[in-house]
PDB file as gemmi writes it, atoms N, CA and C in Angstrom:
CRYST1    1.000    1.000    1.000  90.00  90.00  90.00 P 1                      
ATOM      1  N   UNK A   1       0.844  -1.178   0.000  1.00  0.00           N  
ATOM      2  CA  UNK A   1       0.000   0.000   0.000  1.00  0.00           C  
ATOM      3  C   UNK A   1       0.885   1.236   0.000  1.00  0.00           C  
ATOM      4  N   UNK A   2       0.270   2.347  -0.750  1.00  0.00           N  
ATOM      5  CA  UNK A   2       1.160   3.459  -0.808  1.00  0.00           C  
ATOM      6  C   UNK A   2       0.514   4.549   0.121  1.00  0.00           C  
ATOM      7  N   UNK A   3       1.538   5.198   0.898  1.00  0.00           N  
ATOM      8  CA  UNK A   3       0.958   6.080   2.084  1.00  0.00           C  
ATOM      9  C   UNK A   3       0.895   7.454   1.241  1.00  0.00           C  
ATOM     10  N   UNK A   4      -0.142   8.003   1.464  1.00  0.00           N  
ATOM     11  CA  UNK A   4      -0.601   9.458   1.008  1.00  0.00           C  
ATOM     12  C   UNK A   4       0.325  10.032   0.986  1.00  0.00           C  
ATOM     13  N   UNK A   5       0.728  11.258   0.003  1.00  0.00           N  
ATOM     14  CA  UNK A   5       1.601  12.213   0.020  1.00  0.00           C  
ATOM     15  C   UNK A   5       1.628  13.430   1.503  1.00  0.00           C  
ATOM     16  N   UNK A   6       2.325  13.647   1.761  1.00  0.00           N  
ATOM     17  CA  UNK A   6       2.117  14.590   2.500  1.00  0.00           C  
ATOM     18  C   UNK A   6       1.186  14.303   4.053  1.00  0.00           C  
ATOM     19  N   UNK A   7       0.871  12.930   4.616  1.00  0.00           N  
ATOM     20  CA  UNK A   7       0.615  12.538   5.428  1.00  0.00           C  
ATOM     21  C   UNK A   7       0.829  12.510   6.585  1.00  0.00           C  
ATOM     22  N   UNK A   8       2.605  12.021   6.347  1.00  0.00           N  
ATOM     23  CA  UNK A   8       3.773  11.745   7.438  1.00  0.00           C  
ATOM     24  C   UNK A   8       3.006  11.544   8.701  1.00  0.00           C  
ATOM     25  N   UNK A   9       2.401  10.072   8.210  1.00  0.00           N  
ATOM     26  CA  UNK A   9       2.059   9.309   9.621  1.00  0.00           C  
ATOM     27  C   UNK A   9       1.014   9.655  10.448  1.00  0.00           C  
ATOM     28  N   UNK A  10      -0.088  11.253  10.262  1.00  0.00           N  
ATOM     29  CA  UNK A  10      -1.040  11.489  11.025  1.00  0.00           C  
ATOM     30  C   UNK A  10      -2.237  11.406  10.048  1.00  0.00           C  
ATOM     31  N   UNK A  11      -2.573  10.356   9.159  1.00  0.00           N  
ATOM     32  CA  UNK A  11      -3.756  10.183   8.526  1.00  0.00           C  
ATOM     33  C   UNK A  11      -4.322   9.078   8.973  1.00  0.00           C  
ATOM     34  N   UNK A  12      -5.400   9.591   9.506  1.00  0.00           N  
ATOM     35  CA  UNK A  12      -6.132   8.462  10.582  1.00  0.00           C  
ATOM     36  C   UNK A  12      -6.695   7.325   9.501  1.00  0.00           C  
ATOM     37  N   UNK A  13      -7.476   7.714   8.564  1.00  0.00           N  
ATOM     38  CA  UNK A  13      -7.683   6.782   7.135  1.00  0.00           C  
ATOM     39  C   UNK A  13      -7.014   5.769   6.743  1.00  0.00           C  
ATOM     40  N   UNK A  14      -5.207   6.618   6.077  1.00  0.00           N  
ATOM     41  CA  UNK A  14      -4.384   5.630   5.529  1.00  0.00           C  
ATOM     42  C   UNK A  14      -3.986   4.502   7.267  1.00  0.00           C  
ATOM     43  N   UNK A  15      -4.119   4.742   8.114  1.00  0.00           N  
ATOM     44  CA  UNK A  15      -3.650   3.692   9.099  1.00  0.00           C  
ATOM     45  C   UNK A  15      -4.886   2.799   8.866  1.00  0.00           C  
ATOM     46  N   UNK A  16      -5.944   2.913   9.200  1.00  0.00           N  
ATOM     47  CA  UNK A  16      -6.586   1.842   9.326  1.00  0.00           C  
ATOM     48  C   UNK A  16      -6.756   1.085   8.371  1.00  0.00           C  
ATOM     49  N   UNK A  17      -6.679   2.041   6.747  1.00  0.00           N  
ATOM     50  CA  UNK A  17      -6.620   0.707   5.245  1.00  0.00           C  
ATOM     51  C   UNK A  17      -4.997   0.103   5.355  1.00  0.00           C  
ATOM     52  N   UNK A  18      -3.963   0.864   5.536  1.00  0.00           N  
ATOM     53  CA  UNK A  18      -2.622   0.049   6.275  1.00  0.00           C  
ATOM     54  C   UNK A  18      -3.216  -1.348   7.104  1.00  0.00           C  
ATOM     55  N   UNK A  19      -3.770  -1.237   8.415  1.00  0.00           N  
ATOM     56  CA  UNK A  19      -4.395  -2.480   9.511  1.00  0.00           C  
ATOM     57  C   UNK A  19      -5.172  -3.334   8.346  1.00  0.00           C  
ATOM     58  N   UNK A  20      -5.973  -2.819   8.121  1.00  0.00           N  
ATOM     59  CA  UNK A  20      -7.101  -3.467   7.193  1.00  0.00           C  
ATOM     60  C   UNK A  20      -6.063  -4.411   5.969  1.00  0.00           C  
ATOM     61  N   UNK A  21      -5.458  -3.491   4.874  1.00  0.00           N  
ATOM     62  CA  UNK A  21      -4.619  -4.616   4.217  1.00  0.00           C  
ATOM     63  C   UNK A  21      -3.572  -5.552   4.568  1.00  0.00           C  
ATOM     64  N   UNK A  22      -2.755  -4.898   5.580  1.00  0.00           N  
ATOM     65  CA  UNK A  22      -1.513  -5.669   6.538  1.00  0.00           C  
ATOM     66  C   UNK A  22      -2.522  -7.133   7.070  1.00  0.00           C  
ATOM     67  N   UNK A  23      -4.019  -7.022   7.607  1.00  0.00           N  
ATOM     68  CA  UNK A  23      -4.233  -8.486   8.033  1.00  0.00           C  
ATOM     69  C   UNK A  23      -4.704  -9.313   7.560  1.00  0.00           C  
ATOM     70  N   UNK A  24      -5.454  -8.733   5.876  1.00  0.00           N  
ATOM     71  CA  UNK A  24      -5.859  -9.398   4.802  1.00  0.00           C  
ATOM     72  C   UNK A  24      -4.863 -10.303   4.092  1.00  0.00           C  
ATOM     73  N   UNK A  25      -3.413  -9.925   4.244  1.00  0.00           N  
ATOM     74  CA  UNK A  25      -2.467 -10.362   3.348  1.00  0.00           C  
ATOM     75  C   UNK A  25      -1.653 -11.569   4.369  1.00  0.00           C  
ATOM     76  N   UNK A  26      -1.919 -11.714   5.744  1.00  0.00           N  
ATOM     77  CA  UNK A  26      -1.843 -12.603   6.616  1.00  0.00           C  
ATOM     78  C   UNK A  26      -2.969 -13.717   6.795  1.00  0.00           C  
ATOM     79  N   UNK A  27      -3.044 -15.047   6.028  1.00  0.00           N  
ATOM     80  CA  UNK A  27      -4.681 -15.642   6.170  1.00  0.00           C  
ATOM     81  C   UNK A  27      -4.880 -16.258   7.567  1.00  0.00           C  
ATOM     82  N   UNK A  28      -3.461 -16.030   8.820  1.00  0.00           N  
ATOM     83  CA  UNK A  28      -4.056 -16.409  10.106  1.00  0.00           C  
ATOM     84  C   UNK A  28      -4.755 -15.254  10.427  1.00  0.00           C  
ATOM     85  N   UNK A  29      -4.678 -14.263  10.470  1.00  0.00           N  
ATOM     86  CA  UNK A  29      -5.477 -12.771  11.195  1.00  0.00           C  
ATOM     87  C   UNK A  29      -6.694 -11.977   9.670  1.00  0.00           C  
ATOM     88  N   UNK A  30      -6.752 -12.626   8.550  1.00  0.00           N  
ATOM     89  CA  UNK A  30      -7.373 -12.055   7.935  1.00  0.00           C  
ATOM     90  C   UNK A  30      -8.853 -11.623   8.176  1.00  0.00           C  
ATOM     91  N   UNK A  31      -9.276 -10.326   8.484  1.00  0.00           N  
ATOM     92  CA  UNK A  31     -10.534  -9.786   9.217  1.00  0.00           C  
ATOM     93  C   UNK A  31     -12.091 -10.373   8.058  1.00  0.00           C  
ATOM     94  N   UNK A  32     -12.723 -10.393   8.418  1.00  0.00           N  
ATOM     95  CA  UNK A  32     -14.083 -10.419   7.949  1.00  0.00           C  
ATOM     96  C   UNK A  32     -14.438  -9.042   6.956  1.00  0.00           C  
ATOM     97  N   UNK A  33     -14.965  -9.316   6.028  1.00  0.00           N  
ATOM     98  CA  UNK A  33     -15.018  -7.710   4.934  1.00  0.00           C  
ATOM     99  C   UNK A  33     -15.673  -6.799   5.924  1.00  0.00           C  
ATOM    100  N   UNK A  34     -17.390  -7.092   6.692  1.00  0.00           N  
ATOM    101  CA  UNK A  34     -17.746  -6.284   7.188  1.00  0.00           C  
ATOM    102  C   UNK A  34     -16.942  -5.674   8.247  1.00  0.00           C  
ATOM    103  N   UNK A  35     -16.291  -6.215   9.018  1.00  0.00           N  
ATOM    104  CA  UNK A  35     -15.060  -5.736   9.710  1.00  0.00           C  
ATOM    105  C   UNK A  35     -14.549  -4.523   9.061  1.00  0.00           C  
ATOM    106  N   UNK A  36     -13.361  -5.128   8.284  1.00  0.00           N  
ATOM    107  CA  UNK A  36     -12.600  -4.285   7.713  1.00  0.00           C  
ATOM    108  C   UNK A  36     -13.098  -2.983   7.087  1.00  0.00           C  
ATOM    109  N   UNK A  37     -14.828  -2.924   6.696  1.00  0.00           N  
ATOM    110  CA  UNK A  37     -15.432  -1.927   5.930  1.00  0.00           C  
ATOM    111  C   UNK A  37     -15.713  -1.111   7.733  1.00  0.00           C  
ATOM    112  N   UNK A  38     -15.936  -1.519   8.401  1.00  0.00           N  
ATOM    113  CA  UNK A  38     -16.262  -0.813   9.659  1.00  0.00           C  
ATOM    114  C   UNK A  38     -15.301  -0.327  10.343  1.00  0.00           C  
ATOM    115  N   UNK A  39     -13.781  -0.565  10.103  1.00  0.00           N  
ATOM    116  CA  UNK A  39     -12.770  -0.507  10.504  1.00  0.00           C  
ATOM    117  C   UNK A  39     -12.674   0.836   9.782  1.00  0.00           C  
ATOM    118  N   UNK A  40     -12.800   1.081   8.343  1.00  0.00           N  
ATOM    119  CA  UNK A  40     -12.701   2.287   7.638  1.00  0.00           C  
ATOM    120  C   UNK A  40     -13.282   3.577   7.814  1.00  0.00           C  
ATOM    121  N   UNK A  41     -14.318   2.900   8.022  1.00  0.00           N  
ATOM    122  CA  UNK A  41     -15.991   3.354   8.021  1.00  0.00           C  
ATOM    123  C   UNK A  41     -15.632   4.474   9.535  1.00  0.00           C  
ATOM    124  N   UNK A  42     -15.325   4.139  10.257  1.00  0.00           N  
ATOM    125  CA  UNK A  42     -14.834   4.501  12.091  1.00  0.00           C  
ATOM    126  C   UNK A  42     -13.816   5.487  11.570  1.00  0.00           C  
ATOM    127  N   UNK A  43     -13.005   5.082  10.922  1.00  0.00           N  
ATOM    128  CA  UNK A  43     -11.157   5.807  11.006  1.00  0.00           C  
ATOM    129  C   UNK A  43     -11.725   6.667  10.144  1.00  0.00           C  
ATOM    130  N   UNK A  44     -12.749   6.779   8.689  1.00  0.00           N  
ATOM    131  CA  UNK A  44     -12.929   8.126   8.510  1.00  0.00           C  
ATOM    132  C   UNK A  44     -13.802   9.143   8.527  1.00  0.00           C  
ATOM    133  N   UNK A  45     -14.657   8.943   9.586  1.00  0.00           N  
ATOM    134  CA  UNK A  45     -15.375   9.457  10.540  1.00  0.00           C  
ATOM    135  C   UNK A  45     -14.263  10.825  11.306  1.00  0.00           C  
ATOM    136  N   UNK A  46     -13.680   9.780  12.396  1.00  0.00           N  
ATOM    137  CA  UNK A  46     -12.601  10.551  13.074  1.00  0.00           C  
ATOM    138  C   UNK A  46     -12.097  11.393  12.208  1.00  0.00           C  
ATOM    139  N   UNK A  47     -11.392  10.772  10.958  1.00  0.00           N  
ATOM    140  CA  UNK A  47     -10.259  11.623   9.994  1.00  0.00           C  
ATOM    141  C   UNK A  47     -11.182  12.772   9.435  1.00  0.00           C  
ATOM    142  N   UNK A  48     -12.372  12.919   9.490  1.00  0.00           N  
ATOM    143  CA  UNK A  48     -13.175  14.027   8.652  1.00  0.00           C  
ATOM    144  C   UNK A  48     -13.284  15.355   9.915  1.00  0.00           C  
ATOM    145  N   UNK A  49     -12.874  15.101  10.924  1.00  0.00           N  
ATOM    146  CA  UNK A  49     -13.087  16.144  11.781  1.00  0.00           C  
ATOM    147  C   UNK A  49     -11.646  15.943  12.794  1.00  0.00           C  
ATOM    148  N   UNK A  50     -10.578  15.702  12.549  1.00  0.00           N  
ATOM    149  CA  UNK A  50      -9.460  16.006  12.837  1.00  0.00           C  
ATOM    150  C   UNK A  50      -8.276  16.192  12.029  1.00  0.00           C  
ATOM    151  N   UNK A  51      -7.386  16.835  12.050  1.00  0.00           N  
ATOM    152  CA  UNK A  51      -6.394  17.579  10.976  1.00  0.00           C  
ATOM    153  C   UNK A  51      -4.842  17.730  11.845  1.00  0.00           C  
ATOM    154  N   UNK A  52      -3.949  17.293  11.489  1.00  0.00           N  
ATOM    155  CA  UNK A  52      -3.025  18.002  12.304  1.00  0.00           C  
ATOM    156  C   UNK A  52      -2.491  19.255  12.234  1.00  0.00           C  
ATOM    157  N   UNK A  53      -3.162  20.109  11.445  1.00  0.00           N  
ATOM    158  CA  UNK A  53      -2.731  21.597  11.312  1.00  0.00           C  
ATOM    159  C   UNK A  53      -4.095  21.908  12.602  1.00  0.00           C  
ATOM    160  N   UNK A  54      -5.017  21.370  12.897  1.00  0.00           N  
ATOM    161  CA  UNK A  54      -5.415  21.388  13.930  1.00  0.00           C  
ATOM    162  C   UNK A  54      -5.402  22.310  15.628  1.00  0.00           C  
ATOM    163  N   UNK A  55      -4.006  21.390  15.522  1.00  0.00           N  
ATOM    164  CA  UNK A  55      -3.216  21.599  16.831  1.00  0.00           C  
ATOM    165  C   UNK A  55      -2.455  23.012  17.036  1.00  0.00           C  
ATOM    166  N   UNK A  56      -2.322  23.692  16.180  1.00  0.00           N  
ATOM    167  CA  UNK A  56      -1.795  25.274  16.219  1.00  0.00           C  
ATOM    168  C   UNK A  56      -2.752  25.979  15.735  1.00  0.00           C  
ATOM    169  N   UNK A  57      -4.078  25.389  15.990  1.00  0.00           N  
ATOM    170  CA  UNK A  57      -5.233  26.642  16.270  1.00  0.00           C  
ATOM    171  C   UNK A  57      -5.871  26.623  17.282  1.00  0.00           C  
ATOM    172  N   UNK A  58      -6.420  27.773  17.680  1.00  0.00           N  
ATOM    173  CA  UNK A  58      -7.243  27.547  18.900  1.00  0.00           C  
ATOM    174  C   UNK A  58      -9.133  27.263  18.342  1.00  0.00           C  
ATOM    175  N   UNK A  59      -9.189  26.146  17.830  1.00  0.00           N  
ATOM    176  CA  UNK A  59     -10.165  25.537  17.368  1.00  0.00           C  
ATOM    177  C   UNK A  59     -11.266  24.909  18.605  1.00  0.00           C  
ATOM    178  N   UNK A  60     -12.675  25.462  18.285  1.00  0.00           N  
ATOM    179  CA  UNK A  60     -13.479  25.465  19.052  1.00  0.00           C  
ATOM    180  C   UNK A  60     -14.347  23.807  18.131  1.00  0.00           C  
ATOM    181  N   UNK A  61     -14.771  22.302  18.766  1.00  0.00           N  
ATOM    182  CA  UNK A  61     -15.476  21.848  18.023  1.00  0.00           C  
ATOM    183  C   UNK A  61     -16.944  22.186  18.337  1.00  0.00           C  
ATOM    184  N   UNK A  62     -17.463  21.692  17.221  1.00  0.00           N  
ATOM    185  CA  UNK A  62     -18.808  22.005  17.899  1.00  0.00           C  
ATOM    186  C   UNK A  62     -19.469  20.279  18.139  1.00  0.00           C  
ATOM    187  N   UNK A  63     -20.717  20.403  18.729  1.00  0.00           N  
ATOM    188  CA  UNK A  63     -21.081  19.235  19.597  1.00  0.00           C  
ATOM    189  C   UNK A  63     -21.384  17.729  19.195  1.00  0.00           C  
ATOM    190  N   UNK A  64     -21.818  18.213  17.622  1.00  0.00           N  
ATOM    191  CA  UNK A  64     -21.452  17.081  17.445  1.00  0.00           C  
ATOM    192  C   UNK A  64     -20.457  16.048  16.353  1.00  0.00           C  
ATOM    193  N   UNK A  65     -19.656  17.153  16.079  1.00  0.00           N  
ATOM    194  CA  UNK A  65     -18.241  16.661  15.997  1.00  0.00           C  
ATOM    195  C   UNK A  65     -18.140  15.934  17.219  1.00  0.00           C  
ATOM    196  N   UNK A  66     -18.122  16.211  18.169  1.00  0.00           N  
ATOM    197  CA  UNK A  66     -17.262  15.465  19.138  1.00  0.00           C  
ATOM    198  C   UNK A  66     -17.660  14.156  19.561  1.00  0.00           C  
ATOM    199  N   UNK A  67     -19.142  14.046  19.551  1.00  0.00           N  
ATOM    200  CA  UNK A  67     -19.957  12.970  19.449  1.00  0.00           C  
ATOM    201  C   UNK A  67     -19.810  11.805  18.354  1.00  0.00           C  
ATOM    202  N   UNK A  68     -19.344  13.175  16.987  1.00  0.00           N  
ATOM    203  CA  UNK A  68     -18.883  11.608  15.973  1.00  0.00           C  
ATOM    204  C   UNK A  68     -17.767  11.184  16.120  1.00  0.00           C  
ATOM    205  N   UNK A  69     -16.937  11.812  16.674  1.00  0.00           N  
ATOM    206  CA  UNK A  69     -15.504  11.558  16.789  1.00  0.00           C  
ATOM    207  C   UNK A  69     -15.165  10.515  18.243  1.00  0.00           C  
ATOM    208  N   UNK A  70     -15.650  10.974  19.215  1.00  0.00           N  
ATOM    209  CA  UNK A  70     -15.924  10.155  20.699  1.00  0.00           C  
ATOM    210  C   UNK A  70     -17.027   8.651  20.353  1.00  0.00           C  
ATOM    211  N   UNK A  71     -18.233   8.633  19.063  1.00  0.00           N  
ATOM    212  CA  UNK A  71     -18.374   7.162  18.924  1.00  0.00           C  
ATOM    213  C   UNK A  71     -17.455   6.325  18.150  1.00  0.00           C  
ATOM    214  N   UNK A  72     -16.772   6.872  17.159  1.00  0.00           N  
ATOM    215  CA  UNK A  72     -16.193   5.951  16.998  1.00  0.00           C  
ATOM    216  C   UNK A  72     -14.920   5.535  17.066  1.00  0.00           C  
ATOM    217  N   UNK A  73     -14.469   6.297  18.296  1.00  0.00           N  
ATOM    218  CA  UNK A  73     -12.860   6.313  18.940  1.00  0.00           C  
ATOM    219  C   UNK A  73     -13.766   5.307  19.965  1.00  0.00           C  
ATOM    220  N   UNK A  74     -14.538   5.050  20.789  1.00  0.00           N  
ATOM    221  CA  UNK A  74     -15.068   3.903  21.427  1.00  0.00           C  
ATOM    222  C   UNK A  74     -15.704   2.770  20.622  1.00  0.00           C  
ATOM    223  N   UNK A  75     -15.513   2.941  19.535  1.00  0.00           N  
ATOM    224  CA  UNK A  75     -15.923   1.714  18.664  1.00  0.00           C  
ATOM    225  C   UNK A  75     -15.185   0.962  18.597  1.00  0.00           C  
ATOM    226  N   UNK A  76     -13.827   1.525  17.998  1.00  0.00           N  
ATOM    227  CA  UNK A  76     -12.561   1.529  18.033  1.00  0.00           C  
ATOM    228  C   UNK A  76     -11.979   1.050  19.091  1.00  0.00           C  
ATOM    229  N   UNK A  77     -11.306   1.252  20.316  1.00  0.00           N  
ATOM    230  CA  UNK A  77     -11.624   0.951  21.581  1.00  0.00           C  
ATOM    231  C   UNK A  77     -12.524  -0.704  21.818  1.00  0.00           C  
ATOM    232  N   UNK A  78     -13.365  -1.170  21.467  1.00  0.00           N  
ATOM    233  CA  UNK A  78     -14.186  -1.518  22.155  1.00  0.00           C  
ATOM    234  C   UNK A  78     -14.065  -2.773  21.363  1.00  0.00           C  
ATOM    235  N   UNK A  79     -13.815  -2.920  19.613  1.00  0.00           N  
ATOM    236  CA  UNK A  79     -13.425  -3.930  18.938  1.00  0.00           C  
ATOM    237  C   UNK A  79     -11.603  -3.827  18.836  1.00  0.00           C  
ATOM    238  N   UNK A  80     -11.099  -3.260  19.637  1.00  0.00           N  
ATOM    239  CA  UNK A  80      -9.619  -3.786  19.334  1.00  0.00           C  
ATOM    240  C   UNK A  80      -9.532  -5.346  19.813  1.00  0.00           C  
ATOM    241  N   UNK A  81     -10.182  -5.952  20.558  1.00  0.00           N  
ATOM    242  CA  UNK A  81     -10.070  -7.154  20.682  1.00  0.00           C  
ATOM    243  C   UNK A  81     -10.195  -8.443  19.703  1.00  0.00           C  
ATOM    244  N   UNK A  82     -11.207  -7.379  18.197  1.00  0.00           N  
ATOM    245  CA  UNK A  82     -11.192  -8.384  17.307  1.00  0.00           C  
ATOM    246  C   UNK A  82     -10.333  -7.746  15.708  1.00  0.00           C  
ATOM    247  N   UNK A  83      -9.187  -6.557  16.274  1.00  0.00           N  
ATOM    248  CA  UNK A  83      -8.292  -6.465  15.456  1.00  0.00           C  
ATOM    249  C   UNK A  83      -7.086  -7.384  15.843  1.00  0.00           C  
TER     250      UNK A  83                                                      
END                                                                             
C-alpha cells in the first residue's frame, strides 16, 4: 500500500486501510469484509473532523463533531479485541 503524500504518519484513514490490508495479506489474522469496511468506516469518521494543522489553532469543536468523533474512537476501543 502506498501512504498518502504529505501525510507523514497522522492520517487516521491511511492507518486503518494500512491495519485493514496488513491483516488481509496474513490468512491467520485475515478480518471479515464487514469488519474491515467498519474498521474504515470509524477511522474516517474521526479523519473528517481532525487535521493536524489542527493543533496550532485555537479551534473550538462544535457538539457534534465530538460525538462523531468520541463514537467511533469507542468503537474503536471496544473492537480492538477483534483487530
Amino acid at each position: 500500500m502506498l501512504w498518502p503524500q504529505g501525510a507523514a504518519g497522522h492520517n487516521v484513514r491511511a492507518w486503518a486501510e494500512l491495519l485493514v490490508v496488513e491483516a488481509n495479506t496474513n490468512p491467520a489474522v485475515m478480518f471479515d469484509v464487514r469488519l474491515g469496511l467498519d474498521i474504515q468506516r470509524q477511522a474516517q469518521r474521526v479523519s473528517e473532523h481532525w487535521n493536524e494543522t489542527l493543533r496550532y489553532h485555537k479551534n473550538v469543536p462544535y457538539g457534534y463533531e465530538l460525538r462523531q468523533v468520541r463514537t467511533s474512537a469507542e468503537w474503536l476501543l471496544t473492537n480492538t479485541m477483534l483487530l
